[in-house]
N, C-alpha and C positions, 0 to 999 in steps of 0.2 A: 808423027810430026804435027801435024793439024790440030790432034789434040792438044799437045804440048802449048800448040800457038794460040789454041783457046782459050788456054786458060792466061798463059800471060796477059793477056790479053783483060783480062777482068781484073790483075790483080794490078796497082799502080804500077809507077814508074820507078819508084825507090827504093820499093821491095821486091823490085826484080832486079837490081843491079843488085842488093844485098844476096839474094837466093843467087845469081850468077857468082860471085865472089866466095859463097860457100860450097859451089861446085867446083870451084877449081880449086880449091885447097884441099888435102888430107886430113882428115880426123885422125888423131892421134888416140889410140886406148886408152884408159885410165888402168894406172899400175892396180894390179891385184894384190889385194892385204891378204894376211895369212889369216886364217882361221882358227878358233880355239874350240876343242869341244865340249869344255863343260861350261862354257858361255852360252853354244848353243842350247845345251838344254837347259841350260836359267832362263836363257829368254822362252822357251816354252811352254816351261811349269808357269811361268807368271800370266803367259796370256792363257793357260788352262784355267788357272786359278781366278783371272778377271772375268771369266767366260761364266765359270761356275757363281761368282759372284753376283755378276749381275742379271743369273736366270733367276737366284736364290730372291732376289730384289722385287725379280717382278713377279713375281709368285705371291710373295708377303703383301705387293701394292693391290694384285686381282685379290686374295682373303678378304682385306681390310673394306675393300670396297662391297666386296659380296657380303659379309655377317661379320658378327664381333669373335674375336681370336677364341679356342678352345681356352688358354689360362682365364681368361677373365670370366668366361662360363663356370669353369670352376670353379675362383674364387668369388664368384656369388652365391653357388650352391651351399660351397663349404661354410660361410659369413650366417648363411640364412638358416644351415643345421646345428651351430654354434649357438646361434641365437634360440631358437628352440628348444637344444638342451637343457640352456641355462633357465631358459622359462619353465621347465619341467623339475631341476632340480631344486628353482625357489619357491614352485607353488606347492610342494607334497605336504605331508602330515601326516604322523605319527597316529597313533592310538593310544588314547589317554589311561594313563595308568593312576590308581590310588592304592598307597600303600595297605590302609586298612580295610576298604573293598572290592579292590581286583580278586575275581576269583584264582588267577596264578601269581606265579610268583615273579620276581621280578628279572631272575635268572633269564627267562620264558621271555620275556618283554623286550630285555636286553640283546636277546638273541635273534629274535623279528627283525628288530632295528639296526642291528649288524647284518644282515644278509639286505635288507635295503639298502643301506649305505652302500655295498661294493657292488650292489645292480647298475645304481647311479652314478657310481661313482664320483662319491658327494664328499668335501673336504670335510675335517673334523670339527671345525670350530662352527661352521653352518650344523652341522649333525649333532650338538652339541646344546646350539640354538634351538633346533626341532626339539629335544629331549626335555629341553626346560621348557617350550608349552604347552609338550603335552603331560608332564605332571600335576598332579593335583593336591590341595591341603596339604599334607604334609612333607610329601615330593615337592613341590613346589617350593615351599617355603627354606629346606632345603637347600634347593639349586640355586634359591636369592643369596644365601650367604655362603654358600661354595669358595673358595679360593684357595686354589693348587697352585703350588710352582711350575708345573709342566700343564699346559691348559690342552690334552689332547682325549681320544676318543675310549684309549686303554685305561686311565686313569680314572674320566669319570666312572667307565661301568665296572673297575675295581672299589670306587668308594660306593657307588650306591648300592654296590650288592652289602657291602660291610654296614652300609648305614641301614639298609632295609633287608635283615634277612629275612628267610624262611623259615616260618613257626610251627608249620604244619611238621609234624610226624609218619609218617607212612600208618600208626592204627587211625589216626584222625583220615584222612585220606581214604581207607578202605571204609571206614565206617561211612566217609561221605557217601562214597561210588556204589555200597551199596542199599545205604537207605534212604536218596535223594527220590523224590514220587515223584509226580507231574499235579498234584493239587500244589505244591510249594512254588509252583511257575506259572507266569501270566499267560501264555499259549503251549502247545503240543511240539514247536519248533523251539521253544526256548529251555525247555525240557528237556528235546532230543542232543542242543548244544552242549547243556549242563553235563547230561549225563556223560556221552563220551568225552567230553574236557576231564572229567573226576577220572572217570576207567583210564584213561592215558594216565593221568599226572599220579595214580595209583602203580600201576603197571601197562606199559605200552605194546608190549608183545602177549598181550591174550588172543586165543582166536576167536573167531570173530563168531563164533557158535557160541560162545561164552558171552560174548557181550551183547548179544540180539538180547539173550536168556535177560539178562541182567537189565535191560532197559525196558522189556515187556513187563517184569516183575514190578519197575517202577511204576509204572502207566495205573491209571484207577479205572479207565473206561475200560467195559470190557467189551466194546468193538474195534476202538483201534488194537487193542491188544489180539481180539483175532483174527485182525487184518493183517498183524505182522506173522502170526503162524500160519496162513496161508497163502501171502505171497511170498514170505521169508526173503526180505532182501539180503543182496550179497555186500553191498558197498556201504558205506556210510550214507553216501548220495540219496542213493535208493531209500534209506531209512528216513531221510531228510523228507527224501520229496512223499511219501507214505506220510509222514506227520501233516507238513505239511498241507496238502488236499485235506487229511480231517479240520486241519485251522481252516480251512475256506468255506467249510459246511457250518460248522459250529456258528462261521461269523456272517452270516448270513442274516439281514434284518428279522427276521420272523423268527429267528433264533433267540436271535439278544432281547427282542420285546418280550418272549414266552419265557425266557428266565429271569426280565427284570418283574415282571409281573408276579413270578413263584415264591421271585426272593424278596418282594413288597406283600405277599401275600401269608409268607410264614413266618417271617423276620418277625414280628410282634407277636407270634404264639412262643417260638423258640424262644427269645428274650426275655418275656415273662416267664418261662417254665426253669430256665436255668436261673433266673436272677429268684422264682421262691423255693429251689433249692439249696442253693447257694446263697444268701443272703448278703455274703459279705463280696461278694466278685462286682466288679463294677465293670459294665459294657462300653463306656465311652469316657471322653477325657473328662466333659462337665457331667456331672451328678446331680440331676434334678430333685429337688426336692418333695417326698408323698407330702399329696395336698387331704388324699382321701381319710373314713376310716377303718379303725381296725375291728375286725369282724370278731375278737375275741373280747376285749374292754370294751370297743365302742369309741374310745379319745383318737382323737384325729395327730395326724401328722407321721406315722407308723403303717407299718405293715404288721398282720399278724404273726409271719413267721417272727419278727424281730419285737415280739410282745413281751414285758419281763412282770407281766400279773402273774398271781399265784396258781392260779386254775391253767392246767396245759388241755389242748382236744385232746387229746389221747385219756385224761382222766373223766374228763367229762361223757366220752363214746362209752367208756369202760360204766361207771358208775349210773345205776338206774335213778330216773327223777323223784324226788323227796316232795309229798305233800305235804305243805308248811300251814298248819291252819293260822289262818290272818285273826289276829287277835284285835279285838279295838274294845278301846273305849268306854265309858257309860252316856260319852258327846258324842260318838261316833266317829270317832278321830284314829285312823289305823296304828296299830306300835309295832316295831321290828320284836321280833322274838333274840335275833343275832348280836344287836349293836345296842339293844334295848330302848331306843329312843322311838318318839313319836312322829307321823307322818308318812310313813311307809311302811310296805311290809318285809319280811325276809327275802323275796324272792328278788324285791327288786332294791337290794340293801347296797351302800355304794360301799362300803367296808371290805364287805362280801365277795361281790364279785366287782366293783371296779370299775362299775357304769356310774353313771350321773342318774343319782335317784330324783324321781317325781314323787311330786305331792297328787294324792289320789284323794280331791273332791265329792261329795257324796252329790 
């Protein structure tokens, strides 16, 4: 009761008759409604479903603030290897083919450039593009006036095989592969290419004991040549890199000085030796003109081999010297015995032999 009176006590005077008058009255219950039970579980699922929602919310808000979402990581990655490709598929290049000095054919060229294309996976009309610059002269010229109904990748390389066949024969072929040397080649590597390109596009299944044989036979030097039968490579590789090593000695300064000096040293005996066997062969495009002279008439502007006087060396070694006695005169004045006239004598008669006779003074 004290407590009771305490507290009234603190609370007004208005709100204790109000609290007194809800003591003395009965609270009445409020009527119970019926219940439904698939209401109750709708109202459930919906407050699972807001619950799951709005954990889902603050998950997505902590990501966003921590790093950029995993999609956009991706599609940067993806944007920047797109971009890449493409710069890889515009910058390549072909290998320039000519029709009339490609050592293959064009079948061979065609077929390189197909298996590139579906490495890259490069459209037709770009692959198309490539083809036409790397042709040449006549390829080229060609591919300027091209114009197909279907502009695709099948059609070109059915018309260029049509436009540019293959002339070689299988004997031409064998005869190249095998009597291509390595003097017909500017190095020992460009040599070893020739030869197995010819031995393949000949026959591509030889063994490979056949084709060392066949490429050593080419070879002129004979060190490299018995370099190959005594480390006998297995691979083509192997043969490659064996050439090779000799192109790295060969081209060595003290090399190329001691055979430009052999070949500045004998060039003008060889040249001279074959040009007075040969008289009619000419060694260079301009033809200089002999200023000297000819050692069988003596008249300038000739060569002896190319002398058309009547006296040849060969009759002259053969036949023994004639003592002509010099006749002269009763004035002293010499006369030819030969030509009959005055002023010289036979031996040195211009009729005769074809010299410019002198007047012989007493």
């Amino acid at each position: 009761m004290a407590d009771k009176e305490s507290d009234n006590r603190d609370v007004p005077v208005e709100e204790q008759s109000g609290l007194q008058d809800s003591e003395g009255e009965e609270v009445l219950p409020s009527p119970k409604r019926a219940r439904v039970q698939w209401q109750e579980k709708l109202i459930d699922l919906l407050a699972t479903q807001q619950q799951q929602l709005d954990e889902l919310t603050r998950q997505s808000k902590m990501a966003i603030t921590a790093s950029p979402t995993p999609s956009v990581v991706e599609t940067e990655s993806l944007s920047a290897h797109a971009t890449a490709s493409c710069h890889v598929r515009s910058m390549f290049k072909l290998t320039s083919y000519d029709p009339d000095a490609s050592a293959y054919s064009i079948e061979e060229w065609l077929a390189d450039a197909t298996k590139l294309k579906h490495e890259l996976n490069v459209s037709d009309l770009l692959m198309i593009a490539k083809a036409g610059e790397a042709l040449k002269n006549r390829g080229q010229r060609y591919f300027c006036d091209w114009r197909p109904l279907c502009r695709n990748w099948e059609n070109f390389c059915g018309d260029l095989i049509i436009a540019f066949p293959d002339r070689e024969t299988p004997g031409s072929r064998a005869y190249r592969a095998a009597t291509l040397r390595s003097r017909e080649c500017d190095s020992l590597c460009e040599y070893g290419n020739q030869k197995l390109r010819s031995i393949a596009r000949f026959y591509d299944n030889l063994p490979w004991t056949t084709i060392l044989s066949m490429v050593a036979f080419g070879l002129d030097r004979e060190d490299v040549r018995s370099a190959l039968h005594i480390q006998k490579p297995t691979s083509d590789r192997e043969l490659m890199k064996v050439l090779s090593e000799f192109d790295a000695r060969l081209n060595t300064p003290s090399n190329i000085r001691k055979h430009s000096e052999v070949a500045k040293g004998s060039g003008w005996k060889s040249d001279r030796h074959t040009r007075e066997d040969h008289p009619d062969m000419t060694h260079g495009k301009a033809k200089l003109k002999f200023q000297g002279l000819c050692f069988k008439c003596g008249r300038q502007g000739h060569r002896q081999a190319l002398c058309r006087s009547y006296q040849t060396k060969a009759s002259s070694k053969e036949e023994p010297p004639k003592i002509v006695p010099i006749d002269t005169e009763p004035g002293g004045i010499p006369s030819c015995t030969y030509c009959k006239k005055m002023g010289h004598t036979e031996p040195k008669c211009y009729f005769k032999h074809g010299k410019k006779a002198f007047i012989l003074k007493k």
